[in-house]
Each structure stands twice: as C-alpha cells, then as structure tokens.
N, C-alpha and C positions, 0 to 999 in steps of 0.2 A: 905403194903407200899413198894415200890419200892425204894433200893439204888443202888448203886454203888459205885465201889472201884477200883483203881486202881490193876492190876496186881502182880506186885512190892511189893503190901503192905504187911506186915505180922503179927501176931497176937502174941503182948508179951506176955511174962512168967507168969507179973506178972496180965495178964487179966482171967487167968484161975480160970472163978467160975463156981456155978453149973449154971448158966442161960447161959453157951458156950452150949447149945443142940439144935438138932432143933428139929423145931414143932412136928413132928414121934415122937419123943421120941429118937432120935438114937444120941449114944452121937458123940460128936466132939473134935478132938485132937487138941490141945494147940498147936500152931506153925507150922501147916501144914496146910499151903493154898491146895485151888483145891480138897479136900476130895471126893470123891466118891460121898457122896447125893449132892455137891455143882456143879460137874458135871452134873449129869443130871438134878440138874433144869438148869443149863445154858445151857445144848442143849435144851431143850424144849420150852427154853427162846428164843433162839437164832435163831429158827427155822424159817423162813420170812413165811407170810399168803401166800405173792405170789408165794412161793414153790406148796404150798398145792392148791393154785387157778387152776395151770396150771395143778396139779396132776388130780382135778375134770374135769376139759375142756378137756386132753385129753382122760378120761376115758366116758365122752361123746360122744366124736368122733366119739367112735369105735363102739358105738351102732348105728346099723341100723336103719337111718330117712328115708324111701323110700318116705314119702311128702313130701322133700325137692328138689325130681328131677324135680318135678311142680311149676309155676311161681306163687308168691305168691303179690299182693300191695304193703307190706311194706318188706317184702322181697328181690325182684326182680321187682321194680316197671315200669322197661323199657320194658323187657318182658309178661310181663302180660297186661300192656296195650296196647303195639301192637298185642302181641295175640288177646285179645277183638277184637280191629279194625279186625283186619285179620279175625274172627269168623265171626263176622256181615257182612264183605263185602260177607264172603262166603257165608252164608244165603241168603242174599238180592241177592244174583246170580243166585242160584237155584232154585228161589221162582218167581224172574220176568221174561219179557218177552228175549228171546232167541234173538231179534232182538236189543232191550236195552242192552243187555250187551255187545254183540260184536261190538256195536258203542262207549259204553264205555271204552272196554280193547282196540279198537282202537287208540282211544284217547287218550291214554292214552300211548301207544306205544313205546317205547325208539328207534325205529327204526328210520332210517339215517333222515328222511324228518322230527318228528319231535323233534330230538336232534337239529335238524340244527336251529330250530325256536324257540324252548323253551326247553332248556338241562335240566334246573334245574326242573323244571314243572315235564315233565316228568320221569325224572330219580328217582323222589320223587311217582309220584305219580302209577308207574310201578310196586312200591313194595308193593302197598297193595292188590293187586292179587295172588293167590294162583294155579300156571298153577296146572292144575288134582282136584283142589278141599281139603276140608279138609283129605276125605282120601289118599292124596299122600305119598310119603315118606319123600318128604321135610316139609310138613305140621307137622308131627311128628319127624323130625329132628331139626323143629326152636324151638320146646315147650323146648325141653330136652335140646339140645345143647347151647341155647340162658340163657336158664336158670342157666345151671351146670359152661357157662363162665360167668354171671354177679354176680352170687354169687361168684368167685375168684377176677375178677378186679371190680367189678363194674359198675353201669349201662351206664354211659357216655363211658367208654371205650369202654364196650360191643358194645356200639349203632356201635360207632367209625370203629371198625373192620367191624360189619356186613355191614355199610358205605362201606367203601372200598375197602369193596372184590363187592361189586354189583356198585359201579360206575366205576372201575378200569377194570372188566372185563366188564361189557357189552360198552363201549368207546373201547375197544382193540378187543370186538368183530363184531361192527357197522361200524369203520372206516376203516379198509378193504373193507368190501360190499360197502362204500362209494367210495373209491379209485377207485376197480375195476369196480363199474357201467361209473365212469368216464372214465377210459382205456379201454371201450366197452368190457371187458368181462364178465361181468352181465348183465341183464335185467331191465330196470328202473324202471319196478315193484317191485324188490329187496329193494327199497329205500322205501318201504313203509312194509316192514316182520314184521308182528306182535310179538314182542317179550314184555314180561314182566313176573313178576313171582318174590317172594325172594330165588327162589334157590341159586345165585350166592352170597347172602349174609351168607346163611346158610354156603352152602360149603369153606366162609372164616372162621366163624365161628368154622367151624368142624377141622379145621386146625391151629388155635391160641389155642384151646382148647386143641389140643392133646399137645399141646408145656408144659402144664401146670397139664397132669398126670405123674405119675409114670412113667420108663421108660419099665417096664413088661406090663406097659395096653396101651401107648400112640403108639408104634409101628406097634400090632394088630389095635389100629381105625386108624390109620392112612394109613398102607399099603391097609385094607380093603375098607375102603373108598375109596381111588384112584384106586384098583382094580373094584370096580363096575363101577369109571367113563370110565375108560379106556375101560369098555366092553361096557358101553353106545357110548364110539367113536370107536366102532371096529362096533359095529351093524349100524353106516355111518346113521340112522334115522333124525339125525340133527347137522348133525358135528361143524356150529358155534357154537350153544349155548354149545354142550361138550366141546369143546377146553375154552371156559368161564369158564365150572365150574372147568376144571384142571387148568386155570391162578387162581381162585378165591382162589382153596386150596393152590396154592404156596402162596396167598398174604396173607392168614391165617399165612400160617409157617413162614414168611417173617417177623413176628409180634412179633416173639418169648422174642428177647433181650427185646423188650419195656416191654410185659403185663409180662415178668416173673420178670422184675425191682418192678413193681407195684403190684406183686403179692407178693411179699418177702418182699417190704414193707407194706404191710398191716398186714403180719403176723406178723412181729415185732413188729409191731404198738399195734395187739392183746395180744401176748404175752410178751412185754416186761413195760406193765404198772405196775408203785410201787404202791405197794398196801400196803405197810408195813405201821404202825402207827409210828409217832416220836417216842413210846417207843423201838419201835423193831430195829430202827433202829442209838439213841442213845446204845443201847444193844453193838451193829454191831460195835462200831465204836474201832479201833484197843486201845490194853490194859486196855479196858474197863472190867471187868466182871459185870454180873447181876446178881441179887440175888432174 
C-alpha cells in the first residue's frame, strides 16, 4: 500500500517498537528520517517510465532498419503511392506503342506553348514521367530520398518541397525560352521543347533533405550532388534543364529554417510525451517522499 509523508516529518522516541523494521528484515533507527533502504526505494520509486521509454526508443535507433530506406503505405504513404503511379506509368511506356507514348509525354509537355494554355494540367501531369525510365538515377534518387525526407517532416511537407522545387524550376526554366523566342533569338519551334520528368523535384528533394542530416554526412550529399550537376552543365548536352536542376537544389536548401522547425517539433512531440502514472508523479511532487 502506497503512503506518503512529508519531508519534515520525523519519527518519535516514544514510537520505537519492534514493528519499526522493514519488510528485508533490516532494522531501522528511531529518529533518522532518509535511512539508507528508505533511499533506494525512493529512487526506484522516483524513477519516471518515460526515463526508461526514451532509454528503449533510443536503443532502437541505433540498430540498423535498412527496410526503412524503402516507402512503405502506412509508413511513408505519399511516396509509395507516387512511386506505384510512376512504376505503372513506366511499365505501360515500355510495353506500348513508341508512337502513343511520344504523343503522350508531348502532351503532356511543360514546355512554353502548353504552360501558356494549361500551366496547372501540365505541370501536374509532367511529373508522372520518368525521363530514362525506371533505370535512371533520378528513379532511384526519388525512392530513397522521397522516402528518407517524409519519414523526418512528413508526407504533406515532403509532397510540398518536391512541389516546389519542379514548378519553381521548370517556370524559371521555360520563361526565358519564352522571352527569347519573342526577342527573335530562338527558334519558335523552341516553344514547343519537350520537357518533363521528376528530376527537378527530386533534386529539391535531395537538397531539404541534406538540411536535416548530420553535419559529417549532410555536406558530402550535398557537395556531391551539386558536383555531378555542375558536370552534367559543363558537358553543355542540355544546359536549360541543368541550370533547373541547380535552381531546384538551391530551393531544396532554401527550405531548411521551415522543414528543420517541423522537424524538431516532431521530435519533441515524440520524445517529450508523460508517460508517468498519477502515482509517479504525486511521488515527483517537491517534499513529498514515497515509501
């Protein structure tokens, strides 16, 4: 049975029988509060679950989940259903006819002629294409990196970022080619460049994500990354869509203050739930002792 006693309190002279022992058997002095076995059951007492909770969680951390870098439903359920879509679009590409698809990724286009008539259409519907196919490297950058940022902020955020980095760069990369077909120095077949593809959402992606490791691991993906693009605009093969995916990764970094707000509260949110019982923490409350 559970009491309590004030601090303060102290045990008369004339209380001293034999039933002053405890349970052990170990006797107990007359007028000395805090005795040695009264100690340790009050730290043992005293001790919050949600000590011990956070001791388990972070001793799971540290073991290596390598299926957790993969998008899971209930996990990561924004990634993994765009991945699906993106898997089947890519299937159904490779399987039909070569003259059906290029009327479709036409279509589909973000290029000036039809941002100018249907922005949101296309902008939306550009991203479910996968320029190179499943085996690309962005293909394998959206699984891991889509996945590794939605499990820190979140699937809405996640979306939010890859959002933004693929309409901010491809508008910053289209309305140039707009401008200069107008001031005759392009071709007005220009207004018609077949562009689409989630690269430029990845590579925003790849750039909020590093905001949000370590600072030993976040500098190598980051430097490395903007190294490969910088050699992809040094080898001049398609210099608007490069210069996109180096705006895309700045608007990834550009991201940092938000997703690390949202990120730090989430952890707190994890880590700092009471988990203590009313007794543990009547225990807690100053000058109380437990017994």
């Amino acid at each position: 049975m559970d009491r309590s006693t004030t601090a303060a309190a102290t045990t008369s002279p004339s209380d001293a029988t034999p039933e002053n022992t405890e349970a052990g058997g170990t006797s107990v002095l007359d007028g000395m509060p805090r005795q040695r076995g009264d100690a340790v059951t009050e730290t043992s007492a005293l001790r919050p679950p949600a000590s011990r909770a956070r001791t388990r969680a972070l001793a799971r951390t540290r073991v290596p989940r390598p299926w957790r870098l993969l998008p899971t439903p209930t996990g990561t359920p924004f990634t993994f259903g765009y991945a699906a879509v993106l898997a089947v679009v890519s299937v159904t590409a490779d399987h039909a006819a070569p003259s059906l698809v290029h009327a479709l990724q036409q279509g589909s286009s973000t290029d000036v002629a039809h941002l100018a008539r249907h922005p949101v259409l296309v902008l939306l519907a550009s991203a479910l294409w996968i320029a190179g196919g499943v085996a690309s490297m962005y293909a394998a950058g959206f699984v891991l990196v889509l996945t590794a940022l939605e499990r820190r902020i979140g699937g809405l955020r996640a979306a939010g970022v890859f959002l933004l980095g693929h309409v901010v760069a491809t508008l910053a990369t289209e309305v140039p080619v707009g401008l200069s077909v107008l001031a005759g120095h392009l071709p007005g077949s220009s207004l018609h460049r077949l562009d689409y593809g989630i690269s430029f959402g990845v590579a925003a992606s790849v750039g909020a994500l590093a905001g949000l490791l370590t600072p030993w691991l976040r500098w190598p993906v980051l430097m490395g990354f903007a190294g490969v693009l910088v050699g992809d605009l040094i080898a001049f093969r398609d210099p608007m869509t490069d210069w996109g995916h180096l705006l895309s990764l700045a608007v990834g970094v550009s991201t940092w203050p938000l997703i690390r707000r949202r990120h730090r509260a989430g952890a707190d949110g994890r880590g700092g739930r009471d988990t203590a019982g009313p007794a543990v923490r009547a225990a807690q409350a100053p000058g109380t002792l437990a017994a």
